[in-house]
C-alpha positions as CSV (number, residue, x, y, z in Angstrom):
1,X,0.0,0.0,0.0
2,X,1.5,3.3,-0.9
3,X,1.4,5.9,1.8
4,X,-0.3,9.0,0.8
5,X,2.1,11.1,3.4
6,X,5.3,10.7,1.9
7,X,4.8,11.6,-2.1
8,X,6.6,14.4,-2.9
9,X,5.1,16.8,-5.5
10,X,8.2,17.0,-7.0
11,X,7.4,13.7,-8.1
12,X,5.4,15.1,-11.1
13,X,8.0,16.3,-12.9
14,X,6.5,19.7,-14.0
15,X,9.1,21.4,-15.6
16,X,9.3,18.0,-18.4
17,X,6.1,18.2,-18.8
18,X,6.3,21.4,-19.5
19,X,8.7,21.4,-21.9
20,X,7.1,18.6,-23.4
21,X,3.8,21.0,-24.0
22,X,6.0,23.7,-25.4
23,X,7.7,21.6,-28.0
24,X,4.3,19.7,-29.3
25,X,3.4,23.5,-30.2
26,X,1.3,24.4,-27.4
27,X,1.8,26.8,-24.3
28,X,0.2,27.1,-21.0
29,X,-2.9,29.2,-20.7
30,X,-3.9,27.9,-16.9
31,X,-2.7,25.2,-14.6
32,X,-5.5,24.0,-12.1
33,X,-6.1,21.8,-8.8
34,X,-9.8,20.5,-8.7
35,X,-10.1,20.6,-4.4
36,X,-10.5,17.6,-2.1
37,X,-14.6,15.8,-2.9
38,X,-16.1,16.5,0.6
39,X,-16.3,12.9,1.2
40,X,-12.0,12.3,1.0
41,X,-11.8,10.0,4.0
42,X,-9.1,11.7,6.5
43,X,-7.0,9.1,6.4
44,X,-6.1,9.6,2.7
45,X,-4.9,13.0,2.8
46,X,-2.1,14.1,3.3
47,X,-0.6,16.5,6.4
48,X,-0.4,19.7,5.1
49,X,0.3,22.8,7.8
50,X,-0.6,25.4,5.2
51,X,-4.0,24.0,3.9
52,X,-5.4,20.6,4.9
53,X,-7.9,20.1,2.1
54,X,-5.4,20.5,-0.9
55,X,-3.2,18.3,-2.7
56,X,-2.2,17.6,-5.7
57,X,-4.1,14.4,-6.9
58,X,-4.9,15.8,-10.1
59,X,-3.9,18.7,-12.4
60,X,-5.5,20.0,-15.2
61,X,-3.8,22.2,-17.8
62,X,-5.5,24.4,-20.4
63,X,-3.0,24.7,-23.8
64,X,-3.4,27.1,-26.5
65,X,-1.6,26.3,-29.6
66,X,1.2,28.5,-31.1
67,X,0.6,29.6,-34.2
């Protein structure tokens, strides 16, 4: 079982993906975080001393293509 606690958000590697964006043609308009569904049981998030009910679990980007 992996524990929640210990993922780094480094481990997403935003600066390749990124890049990656920027050389298929597109840049980034907006990055997003949808917040924590209500119903998160406690035990999955993680400890957070600036804001308990974020994390990144998901992030959404919006891409515009370069002309």
């Amino acid at each position: 079982m992996v524990d929640h606690h210990d993922q780094p958000t480094a481990g997403l590697h935003l600066s390749a993906m990124s890049e990656s964006f920027t050389a298929a043609g597109f840049r980034i308009s907006a990055i997003s975080e949808p917040p924590v569904a209500p119903d998160t049981p406690p035990e999955l998030l993680p400890t957070s001393e600036l804001d308990p009910t974020r994390f990144i679990g998901f992030i959404f980007f919006a891409l515009e293509a370069v002309a």
